[in-house]
N, CA, C and O atoms as a Maestro MAE file, in Angstrom:
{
 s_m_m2io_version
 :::
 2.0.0
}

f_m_ct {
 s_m_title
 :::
 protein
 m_atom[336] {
  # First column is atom index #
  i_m_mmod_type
  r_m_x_coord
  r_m_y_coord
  r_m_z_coord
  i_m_residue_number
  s_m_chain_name
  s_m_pdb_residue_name
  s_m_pdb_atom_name
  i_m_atomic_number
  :::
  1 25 94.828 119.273 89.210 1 A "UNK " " N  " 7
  2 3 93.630 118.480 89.370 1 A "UNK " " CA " 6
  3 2 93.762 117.600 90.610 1 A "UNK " " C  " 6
  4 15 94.812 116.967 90.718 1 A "UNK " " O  " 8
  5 25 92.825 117.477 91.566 2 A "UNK " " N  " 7
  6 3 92.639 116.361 92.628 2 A "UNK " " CA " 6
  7 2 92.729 115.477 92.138 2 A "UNK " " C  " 6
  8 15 92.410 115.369 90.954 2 A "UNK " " O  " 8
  9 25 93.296 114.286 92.998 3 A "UNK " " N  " 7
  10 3 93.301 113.096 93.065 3 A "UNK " " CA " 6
  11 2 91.561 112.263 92.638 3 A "UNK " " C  " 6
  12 15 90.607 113.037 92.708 3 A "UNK " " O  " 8
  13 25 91.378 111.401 92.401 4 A "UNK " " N  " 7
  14 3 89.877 111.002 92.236 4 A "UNK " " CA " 6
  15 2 90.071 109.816 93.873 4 A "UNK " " C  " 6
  16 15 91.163 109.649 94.416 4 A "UNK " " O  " 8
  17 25 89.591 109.575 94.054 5 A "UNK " " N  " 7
  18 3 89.738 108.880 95.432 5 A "UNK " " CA " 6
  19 2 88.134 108.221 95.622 5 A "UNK " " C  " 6
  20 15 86.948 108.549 95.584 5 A "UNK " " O  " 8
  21 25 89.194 106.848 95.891 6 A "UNK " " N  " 7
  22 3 88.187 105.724 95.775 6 A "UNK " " CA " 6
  23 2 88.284 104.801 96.934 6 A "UNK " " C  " 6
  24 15 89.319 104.147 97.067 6 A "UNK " " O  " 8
  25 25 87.190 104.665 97.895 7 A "UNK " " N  " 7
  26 3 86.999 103.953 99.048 7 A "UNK " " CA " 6
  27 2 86.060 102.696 98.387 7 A "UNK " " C  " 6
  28 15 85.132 102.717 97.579 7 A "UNK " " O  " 8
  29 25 86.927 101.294 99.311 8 A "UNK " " N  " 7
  30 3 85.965 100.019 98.626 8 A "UNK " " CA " 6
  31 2 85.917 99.853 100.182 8 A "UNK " " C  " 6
  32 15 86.747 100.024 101.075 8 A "UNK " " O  " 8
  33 25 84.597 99.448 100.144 9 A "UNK " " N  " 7
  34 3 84.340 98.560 101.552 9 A "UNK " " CA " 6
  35 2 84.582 97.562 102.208 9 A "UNK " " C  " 6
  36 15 83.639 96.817 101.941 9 A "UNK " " O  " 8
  37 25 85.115 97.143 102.774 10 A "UNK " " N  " 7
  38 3 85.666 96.265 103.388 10 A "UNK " " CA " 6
  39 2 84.581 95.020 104.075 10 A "UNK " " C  " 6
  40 15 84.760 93.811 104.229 10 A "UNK " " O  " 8
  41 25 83.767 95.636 104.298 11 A "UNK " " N  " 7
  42 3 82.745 95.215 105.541 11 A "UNK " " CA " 6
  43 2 81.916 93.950 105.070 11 A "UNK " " C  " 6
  44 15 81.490 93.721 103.938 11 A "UNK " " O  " 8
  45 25 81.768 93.031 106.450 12 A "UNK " " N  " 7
  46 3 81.475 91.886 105.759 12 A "UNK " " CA " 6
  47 2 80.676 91.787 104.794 12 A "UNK " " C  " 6
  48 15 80.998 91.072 103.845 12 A "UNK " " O  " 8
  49 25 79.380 92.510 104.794 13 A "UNK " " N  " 7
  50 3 78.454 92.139 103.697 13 A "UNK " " CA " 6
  51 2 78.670 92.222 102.353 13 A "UNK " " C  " 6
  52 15 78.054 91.614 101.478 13 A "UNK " " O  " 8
  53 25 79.676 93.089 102.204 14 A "UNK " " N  " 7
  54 3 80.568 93.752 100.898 14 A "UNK " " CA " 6
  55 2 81.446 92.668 100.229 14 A "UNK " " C  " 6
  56 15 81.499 92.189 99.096 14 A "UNK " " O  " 8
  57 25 82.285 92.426 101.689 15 A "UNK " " N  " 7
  58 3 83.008 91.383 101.262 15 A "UNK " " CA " 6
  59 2 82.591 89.982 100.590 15 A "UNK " " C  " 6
  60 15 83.134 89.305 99.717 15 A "UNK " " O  " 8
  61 25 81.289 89.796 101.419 16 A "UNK " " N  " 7
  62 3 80.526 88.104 101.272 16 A "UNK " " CA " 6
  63 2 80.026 88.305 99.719 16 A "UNK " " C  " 6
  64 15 80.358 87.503 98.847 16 A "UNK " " O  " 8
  65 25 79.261 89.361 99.474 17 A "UNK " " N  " 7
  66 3 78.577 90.381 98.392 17 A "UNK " " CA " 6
  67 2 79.875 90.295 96.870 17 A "UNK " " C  " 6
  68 15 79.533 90.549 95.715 17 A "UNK " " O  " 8
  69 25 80.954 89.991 97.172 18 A "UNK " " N  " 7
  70 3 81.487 90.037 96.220 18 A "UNK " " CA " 6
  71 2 82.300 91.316 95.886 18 A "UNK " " C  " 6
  72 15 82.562 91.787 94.779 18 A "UNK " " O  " 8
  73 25 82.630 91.753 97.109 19 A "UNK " " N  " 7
  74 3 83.752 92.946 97.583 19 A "UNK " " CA " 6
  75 2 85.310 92.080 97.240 19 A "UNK " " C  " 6
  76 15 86.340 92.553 96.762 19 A "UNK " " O  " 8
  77 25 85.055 90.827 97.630 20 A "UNK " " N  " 7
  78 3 86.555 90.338 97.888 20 A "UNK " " CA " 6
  79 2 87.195 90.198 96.260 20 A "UNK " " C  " 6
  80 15 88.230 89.577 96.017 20 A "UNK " " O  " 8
  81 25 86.384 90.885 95.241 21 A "UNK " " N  " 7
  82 3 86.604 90.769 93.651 21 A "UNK " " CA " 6
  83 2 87.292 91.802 93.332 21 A "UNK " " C  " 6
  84 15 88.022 91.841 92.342 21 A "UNK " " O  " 8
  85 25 87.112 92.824 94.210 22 A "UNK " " N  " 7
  86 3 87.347 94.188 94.001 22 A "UNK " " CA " 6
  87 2 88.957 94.602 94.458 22 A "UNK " " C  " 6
  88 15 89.427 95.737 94.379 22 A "UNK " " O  " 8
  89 25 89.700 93.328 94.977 23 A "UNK " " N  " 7
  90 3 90.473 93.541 95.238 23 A "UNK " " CA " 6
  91 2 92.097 93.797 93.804 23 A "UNK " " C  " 6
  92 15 93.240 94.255 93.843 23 A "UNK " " O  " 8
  93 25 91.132 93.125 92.695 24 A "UNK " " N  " 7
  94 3 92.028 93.520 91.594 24 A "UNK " " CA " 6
  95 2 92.324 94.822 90.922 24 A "UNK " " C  " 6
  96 15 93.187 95.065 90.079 24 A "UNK " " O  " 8
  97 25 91.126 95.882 91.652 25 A "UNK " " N  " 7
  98 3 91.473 97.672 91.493 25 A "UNK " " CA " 6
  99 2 92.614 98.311 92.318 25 A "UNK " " C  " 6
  100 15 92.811 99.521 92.432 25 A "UNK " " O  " 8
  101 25 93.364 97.273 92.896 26 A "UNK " " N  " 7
  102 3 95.002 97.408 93.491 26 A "UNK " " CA " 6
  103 2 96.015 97.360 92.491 26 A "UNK " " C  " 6
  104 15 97.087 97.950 92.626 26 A "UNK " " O  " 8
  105 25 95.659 96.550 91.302 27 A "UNK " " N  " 7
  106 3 96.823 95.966 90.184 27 A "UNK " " CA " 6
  107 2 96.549 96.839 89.278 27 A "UNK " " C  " 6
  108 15 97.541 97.171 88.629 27 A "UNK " " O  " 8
  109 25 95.231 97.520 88.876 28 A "UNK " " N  " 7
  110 3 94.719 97.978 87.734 28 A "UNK " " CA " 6
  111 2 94.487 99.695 87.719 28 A "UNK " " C  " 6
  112 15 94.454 100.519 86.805 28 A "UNK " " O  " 8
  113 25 94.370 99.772 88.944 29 A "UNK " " N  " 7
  114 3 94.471 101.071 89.211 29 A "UNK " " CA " 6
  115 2 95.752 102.205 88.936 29 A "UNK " " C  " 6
  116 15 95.675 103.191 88.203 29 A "UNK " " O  " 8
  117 25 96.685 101.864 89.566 30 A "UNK " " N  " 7
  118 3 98.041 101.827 89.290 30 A "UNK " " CA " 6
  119 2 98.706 102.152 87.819 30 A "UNK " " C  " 6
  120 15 99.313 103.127 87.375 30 A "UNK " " O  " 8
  121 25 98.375 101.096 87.363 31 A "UNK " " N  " 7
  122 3 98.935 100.813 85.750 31 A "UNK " " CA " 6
  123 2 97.834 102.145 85.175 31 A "UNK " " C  " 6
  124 15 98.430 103.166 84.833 31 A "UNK " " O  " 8
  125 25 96.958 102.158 85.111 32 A "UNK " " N  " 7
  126 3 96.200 102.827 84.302 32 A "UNK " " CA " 6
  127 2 95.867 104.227 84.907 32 A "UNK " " C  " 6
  128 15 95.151 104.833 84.109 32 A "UNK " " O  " 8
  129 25 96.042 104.722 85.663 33 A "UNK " " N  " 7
  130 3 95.773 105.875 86.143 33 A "UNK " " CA " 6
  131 2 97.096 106.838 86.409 33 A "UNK " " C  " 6
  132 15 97.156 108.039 86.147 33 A "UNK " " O  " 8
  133 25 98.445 105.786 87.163 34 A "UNK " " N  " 7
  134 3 99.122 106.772 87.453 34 A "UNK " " CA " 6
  135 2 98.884 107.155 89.111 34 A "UNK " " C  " 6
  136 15 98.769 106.268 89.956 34 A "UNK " " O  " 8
  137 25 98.850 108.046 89.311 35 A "UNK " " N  " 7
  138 3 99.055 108.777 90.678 35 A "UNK " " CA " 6
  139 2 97.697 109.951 90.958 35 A "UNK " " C  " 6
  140 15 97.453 110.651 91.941 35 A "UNK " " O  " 8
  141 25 96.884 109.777 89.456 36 A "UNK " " N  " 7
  142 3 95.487 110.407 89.619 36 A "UNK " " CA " 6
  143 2 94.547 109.759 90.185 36 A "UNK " " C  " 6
  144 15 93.498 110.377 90.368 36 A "UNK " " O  " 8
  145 25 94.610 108.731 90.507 37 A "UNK " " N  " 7
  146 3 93.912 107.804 91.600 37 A "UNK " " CA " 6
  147 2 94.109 107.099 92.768 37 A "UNK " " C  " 6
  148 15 94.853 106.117 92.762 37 A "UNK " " O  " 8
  149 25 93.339 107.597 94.135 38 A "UNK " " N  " 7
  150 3 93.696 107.170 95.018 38 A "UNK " " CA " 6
  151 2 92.769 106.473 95.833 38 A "UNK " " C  " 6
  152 15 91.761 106.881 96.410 38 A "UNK " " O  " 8
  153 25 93.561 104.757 95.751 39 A "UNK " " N  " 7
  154 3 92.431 103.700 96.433 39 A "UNK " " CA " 6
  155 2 92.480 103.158 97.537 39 A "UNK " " C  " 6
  156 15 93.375 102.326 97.683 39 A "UNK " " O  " 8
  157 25 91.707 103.382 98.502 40 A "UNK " " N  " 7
  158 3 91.528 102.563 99.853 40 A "UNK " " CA " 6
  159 2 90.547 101.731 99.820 40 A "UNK " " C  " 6
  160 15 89.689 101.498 98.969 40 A "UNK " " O  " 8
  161 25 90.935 100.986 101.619 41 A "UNK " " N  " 7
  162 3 89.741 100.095 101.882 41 A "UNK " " CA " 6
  163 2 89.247 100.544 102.528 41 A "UNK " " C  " 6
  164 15 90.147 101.099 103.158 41 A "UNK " " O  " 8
  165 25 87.839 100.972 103.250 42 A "UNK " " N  " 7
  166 3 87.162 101.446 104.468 42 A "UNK " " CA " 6
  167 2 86.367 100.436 105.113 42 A "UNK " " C  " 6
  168 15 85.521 99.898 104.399 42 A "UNK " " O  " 8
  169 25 86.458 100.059 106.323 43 A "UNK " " N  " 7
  170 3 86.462 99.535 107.117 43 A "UNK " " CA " 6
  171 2 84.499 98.862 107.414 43 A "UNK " " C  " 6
  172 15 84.011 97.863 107.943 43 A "UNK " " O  " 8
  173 25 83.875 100.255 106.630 44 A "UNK " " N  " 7
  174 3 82.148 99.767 106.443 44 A "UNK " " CA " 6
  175 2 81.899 101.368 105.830 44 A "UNK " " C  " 6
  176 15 82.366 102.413 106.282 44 A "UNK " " O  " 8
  177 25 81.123 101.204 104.807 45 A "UNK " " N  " 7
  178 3 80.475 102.247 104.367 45 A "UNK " " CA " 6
  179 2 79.343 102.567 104.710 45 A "UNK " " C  " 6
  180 15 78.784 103.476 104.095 45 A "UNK " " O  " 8
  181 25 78.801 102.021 105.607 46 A "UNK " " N  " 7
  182 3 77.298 101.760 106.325 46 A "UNK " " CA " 6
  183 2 76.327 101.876 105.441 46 A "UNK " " C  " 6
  184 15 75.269 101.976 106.061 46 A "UNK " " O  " 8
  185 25 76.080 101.928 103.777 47 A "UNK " " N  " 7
  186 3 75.368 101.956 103.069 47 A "UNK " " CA " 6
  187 2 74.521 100.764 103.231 47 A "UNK " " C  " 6
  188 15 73.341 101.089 103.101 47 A "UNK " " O  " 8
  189 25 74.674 99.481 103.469 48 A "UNK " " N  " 7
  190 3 74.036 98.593 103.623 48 A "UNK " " CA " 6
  191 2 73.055 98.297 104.437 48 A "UNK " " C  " 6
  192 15 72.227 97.424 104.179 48 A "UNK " " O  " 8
  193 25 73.058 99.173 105.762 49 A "UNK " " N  " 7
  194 3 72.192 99.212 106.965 49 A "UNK " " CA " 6
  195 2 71.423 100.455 106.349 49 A "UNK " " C  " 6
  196 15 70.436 100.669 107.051 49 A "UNK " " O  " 8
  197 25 71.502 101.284 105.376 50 A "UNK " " N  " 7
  198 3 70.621 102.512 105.504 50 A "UNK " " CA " 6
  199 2 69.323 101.723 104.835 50 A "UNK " " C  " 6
  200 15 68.297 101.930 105.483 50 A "UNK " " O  " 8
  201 25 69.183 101.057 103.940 51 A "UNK " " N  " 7
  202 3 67.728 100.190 103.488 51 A "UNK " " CA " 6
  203 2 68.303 98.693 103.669 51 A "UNK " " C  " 6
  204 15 68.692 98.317 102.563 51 A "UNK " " O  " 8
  205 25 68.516 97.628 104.717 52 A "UNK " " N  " 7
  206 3 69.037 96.617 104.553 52 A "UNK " " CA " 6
  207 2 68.113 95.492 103.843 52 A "UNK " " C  " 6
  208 15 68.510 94.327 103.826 52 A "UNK " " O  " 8
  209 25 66.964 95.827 103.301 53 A "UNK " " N  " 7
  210 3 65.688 94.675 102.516 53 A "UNK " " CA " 6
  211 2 66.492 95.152 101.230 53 A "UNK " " C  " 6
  212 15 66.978 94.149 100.709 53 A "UNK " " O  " 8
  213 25 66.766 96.119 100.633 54 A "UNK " " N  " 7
  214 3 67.324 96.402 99.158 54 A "UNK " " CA " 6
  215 2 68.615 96.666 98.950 54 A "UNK " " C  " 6
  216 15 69.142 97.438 98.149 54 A "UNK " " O  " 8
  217 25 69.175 95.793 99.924 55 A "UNK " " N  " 7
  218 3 70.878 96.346 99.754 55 A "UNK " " CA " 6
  219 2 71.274 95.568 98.214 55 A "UNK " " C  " 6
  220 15 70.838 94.662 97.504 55 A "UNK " " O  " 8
  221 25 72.647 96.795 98.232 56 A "UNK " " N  " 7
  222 3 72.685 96.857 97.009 56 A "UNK " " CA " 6
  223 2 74.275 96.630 96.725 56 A "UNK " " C  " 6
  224 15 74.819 97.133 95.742 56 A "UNK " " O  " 8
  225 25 75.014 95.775 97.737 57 A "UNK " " N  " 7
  226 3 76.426 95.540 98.061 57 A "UNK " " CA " 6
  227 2 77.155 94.553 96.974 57 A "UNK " " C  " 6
  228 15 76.528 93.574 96.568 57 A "UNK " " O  " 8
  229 25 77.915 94.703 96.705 58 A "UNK " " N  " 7
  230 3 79.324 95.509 97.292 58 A "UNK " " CA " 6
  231 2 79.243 97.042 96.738 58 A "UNK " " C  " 6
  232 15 78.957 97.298 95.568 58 A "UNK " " O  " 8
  233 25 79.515 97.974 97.674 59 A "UNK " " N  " 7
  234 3 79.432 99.228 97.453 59 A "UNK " " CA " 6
  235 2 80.678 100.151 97.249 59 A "UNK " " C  " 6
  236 15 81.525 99.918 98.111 59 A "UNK " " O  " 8
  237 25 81.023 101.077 96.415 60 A "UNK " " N  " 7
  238 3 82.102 101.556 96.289 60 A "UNK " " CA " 6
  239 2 82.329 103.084 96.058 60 A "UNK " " C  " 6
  240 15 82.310 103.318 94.850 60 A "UNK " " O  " 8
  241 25 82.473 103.861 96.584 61 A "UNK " " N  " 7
  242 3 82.711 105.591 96.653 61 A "UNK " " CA " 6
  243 2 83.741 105.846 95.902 61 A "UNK " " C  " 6
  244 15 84.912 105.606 96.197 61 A "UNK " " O  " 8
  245 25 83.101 106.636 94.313 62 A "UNK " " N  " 7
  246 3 84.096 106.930 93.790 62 A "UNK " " CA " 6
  247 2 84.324 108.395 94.173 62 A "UNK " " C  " 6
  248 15 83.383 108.974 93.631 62 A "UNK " " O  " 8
  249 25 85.178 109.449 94.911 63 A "UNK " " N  " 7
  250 3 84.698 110.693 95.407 63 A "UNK " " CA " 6
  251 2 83.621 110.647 96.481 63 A "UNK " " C  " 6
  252 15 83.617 109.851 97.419 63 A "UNK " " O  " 8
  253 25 82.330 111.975 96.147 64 A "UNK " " N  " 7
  254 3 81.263 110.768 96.698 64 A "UNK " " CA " 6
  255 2 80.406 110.691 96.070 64 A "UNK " " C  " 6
  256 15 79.368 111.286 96.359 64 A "UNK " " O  " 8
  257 25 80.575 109.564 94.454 65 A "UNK " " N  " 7
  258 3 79.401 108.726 94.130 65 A "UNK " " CA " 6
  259 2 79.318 107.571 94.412 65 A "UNK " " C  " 6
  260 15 80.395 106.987 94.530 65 A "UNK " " O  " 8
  261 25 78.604 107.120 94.537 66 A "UNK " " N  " 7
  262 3 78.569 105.821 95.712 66 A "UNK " " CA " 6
  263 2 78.186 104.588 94.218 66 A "UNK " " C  " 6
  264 15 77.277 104.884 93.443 66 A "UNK " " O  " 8
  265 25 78.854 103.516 94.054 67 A "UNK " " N  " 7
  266 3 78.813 102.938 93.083 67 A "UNK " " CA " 6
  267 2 78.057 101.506 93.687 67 A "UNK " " C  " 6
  268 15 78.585 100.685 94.437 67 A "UNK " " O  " 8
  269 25 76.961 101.472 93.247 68 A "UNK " " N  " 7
  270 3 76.164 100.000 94.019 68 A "UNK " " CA " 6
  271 2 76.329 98.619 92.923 68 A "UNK " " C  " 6
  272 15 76.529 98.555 91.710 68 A "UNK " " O  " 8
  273 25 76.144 97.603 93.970 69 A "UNK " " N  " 7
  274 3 76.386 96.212 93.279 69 A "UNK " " CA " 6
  275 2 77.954 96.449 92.485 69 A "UNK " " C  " 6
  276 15 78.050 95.855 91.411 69 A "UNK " " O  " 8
  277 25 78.909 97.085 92.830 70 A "UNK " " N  " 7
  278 3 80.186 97.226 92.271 70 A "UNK " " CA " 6
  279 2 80.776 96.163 91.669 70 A "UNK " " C  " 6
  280 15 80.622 95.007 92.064 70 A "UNK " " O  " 8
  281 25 81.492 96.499 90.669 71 A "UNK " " N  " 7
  282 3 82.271 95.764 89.771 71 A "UNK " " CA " 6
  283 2 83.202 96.323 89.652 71 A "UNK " " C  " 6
  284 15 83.076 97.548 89.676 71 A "UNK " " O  " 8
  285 25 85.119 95.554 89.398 72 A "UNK " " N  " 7
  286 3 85.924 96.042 88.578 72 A "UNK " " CA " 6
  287 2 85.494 97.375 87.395 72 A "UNK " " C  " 6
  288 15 85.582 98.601 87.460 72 A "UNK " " O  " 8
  289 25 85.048 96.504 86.438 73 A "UNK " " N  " 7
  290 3 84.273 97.202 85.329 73 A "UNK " " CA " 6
  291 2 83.124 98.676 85.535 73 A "UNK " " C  " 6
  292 15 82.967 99.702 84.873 73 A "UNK " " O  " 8
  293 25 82.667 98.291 86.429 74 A "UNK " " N  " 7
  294 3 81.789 99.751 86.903 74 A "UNK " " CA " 6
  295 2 82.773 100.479 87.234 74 A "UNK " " C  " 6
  296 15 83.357 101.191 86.417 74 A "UNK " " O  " 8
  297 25 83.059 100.407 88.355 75 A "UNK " " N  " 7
  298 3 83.922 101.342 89.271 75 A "UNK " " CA " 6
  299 2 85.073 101.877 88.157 75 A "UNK " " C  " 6
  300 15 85.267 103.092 88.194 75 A "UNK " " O  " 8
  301 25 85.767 101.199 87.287 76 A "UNK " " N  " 7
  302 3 86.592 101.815 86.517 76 A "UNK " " CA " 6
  303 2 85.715 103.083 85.214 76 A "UNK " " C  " 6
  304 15 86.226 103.973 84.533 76 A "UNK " " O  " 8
  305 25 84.598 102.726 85.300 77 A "UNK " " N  " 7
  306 3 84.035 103.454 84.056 77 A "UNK " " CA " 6
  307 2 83.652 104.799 84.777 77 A "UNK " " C  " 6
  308 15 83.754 105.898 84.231 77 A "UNK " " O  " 8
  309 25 83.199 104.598 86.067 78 A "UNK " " N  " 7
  310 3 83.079 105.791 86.902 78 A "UNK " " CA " 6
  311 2 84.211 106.934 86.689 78 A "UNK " " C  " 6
  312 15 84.015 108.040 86.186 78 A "UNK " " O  " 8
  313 25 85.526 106.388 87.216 79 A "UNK " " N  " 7
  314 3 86.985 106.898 87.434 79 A "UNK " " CA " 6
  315 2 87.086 107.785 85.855 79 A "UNK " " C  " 6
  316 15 87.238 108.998 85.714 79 A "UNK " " O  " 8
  317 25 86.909 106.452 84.492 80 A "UNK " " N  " 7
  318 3 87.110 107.800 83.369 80 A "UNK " " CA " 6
  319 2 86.342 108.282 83.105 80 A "UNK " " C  " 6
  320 15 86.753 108.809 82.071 80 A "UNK " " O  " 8
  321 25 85.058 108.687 83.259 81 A "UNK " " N  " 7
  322 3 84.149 109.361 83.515 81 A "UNK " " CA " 6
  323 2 84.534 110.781 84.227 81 A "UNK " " C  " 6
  324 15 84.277 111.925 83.853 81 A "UNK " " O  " 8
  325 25 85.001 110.472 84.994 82 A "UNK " " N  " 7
  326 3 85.551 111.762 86.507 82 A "UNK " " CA " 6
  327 2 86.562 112.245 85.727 82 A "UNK " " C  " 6
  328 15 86.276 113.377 85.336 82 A "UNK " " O  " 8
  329 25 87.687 111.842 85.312 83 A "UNK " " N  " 7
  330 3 88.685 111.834 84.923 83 A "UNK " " CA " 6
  331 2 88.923 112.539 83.546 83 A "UNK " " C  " 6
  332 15 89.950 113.024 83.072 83 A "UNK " " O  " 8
  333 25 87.253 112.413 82.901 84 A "UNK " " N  " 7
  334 3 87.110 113.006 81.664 84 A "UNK " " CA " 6
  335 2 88.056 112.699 80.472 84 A "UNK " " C  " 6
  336 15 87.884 113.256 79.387 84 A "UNK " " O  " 8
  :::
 }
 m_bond[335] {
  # First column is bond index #
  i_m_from
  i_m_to
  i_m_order
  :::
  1 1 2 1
  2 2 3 1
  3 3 4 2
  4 3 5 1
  5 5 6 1
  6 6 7 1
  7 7 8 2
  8 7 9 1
  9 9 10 1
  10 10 11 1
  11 11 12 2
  12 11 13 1
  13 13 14 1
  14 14 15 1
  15 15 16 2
  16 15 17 1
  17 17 18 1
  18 18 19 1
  19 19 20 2
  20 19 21 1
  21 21 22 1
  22 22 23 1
  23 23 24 2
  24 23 25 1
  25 25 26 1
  26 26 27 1
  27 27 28 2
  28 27 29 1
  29 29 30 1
  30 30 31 1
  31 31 32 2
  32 31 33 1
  33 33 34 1
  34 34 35 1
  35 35 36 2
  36 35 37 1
  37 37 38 1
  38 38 39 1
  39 39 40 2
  40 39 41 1
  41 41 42 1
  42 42 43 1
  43 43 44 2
  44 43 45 1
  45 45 46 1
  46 46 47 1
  47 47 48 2
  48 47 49 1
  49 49 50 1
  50 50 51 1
  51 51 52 2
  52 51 53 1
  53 53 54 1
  54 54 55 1
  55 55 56 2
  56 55 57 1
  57 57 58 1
  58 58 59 1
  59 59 60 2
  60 59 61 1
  61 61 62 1
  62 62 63 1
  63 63 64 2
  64 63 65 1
  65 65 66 1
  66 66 67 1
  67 67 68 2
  68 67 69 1
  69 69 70 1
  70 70 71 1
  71 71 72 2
  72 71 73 1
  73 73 74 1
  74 74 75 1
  75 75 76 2
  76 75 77 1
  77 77 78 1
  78 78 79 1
  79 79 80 2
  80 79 81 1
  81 81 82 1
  82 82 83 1
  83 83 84 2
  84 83 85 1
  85 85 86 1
  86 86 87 1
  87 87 88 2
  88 87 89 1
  89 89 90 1
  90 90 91 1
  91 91 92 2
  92 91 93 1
  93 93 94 1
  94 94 95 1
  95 95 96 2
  96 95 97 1
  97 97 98 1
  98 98 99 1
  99 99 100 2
  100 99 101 1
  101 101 102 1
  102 102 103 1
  103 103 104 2
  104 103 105 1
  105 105 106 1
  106 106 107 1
  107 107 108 2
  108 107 109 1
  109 109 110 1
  110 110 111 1
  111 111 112 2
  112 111 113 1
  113 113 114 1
  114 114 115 1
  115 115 116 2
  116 115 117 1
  117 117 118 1
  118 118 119 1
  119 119 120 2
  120 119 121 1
  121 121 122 1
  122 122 123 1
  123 123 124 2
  124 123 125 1
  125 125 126 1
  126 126 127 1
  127 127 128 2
  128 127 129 1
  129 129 130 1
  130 130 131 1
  131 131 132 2
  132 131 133 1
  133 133 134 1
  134 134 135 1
  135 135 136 2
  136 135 137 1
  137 137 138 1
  138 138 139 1
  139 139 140 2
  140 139 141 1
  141 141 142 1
  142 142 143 1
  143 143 144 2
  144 143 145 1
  145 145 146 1
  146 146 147 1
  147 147 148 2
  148 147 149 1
  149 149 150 1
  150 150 151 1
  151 151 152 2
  152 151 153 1
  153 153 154 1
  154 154 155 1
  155 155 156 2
  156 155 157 1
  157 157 158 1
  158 158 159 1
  159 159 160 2
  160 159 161 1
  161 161 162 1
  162 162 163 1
  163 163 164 2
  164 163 165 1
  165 165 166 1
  166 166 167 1
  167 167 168 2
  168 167 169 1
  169 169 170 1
  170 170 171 1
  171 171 172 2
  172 171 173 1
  173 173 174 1
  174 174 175 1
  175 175 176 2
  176 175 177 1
  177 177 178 1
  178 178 179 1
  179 179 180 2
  180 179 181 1
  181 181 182 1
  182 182 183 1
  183 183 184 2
  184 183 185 1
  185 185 186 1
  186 186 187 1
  187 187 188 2
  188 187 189 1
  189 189 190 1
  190 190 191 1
  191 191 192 2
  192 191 193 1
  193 193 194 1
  194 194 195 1
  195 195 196 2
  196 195 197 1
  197 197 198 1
  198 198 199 1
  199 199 200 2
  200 199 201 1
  201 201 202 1
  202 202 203 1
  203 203 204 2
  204 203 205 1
  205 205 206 1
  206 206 207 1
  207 207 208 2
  208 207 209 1
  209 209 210 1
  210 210 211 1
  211 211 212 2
  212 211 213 1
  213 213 214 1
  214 214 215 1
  215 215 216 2
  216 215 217 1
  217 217 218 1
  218 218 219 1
  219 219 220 2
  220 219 221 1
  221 221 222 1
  222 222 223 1
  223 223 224 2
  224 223 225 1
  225 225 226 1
  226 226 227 1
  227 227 228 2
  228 227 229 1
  229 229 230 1
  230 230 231 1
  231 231 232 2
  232 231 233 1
  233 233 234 1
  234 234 235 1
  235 235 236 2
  236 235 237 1
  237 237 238 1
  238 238 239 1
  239 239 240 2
  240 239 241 1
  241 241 242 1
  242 242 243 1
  243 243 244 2
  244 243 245 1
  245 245 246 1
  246 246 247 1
  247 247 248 2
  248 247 249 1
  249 249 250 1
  250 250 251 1
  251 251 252 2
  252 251 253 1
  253 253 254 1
  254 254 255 1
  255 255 256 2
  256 255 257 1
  257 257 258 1
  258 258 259 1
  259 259 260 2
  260 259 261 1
  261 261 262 1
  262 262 263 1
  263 263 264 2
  264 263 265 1
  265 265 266 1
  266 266 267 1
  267 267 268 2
  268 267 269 1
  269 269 270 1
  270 270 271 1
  271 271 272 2
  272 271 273 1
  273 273 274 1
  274 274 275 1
  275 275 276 2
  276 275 277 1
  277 277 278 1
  278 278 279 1
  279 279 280 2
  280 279 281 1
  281 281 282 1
  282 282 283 1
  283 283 284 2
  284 283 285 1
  285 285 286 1
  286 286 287 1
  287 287 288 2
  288 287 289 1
  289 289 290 1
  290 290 291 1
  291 291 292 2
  292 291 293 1
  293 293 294 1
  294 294 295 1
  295 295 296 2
  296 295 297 1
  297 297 298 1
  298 298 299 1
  299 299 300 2
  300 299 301 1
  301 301 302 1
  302 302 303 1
  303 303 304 2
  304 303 305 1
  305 305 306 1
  306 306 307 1
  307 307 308 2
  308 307 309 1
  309 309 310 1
  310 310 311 1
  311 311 312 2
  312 311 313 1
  313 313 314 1
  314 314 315 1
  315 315 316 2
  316 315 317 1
  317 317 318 1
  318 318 319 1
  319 319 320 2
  320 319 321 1
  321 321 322 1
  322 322 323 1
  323 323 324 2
  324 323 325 1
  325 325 326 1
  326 326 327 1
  327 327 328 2
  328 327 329 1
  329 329 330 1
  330 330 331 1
  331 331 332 2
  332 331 333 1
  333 333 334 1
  334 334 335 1
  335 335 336 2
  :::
 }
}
């Protein structure tokens, strides 16, 4: 089975947006997944400029589903979801 691979955005609006929360899917990821999950930061997902009146940040790519207004809690329900 692939890895599930998860990009969090980095980018300011993400970050200001409440990206900088997301940084606890470093501690939690790990413990609970193992080596079936693989998490980066990306540098801008440019999702935010594609409708910037309805952005929907902090944004997070689980694979590529794109997880809007992200949470710890979302983004993990995504992963066992994928993960089945």
């Amino acid at each position: 089975m692939a890895k599930v691979e998860v990009k969090v955005c980095l980018g300011t609006t993400c970050y200001v947006m409440g990206g900088s929360n997301l940084q606890e899917l470093n501690d939690i990821i790990p413990r609970k997944y193992g080596d079936k999950v693989e998490i980066m930061g990306a540098n801008c997902l440019g999702l935010c400029s594609i409708n910037w009146e309805y952005s929907k940040a902090p944004y997070v790519k689980v694979d590529e589903e794109v997880v809007t207004e992200a949470t710890v809690e979302k983004v993990l329900e995504v992963i066992d979801r994928k993960l089945g």
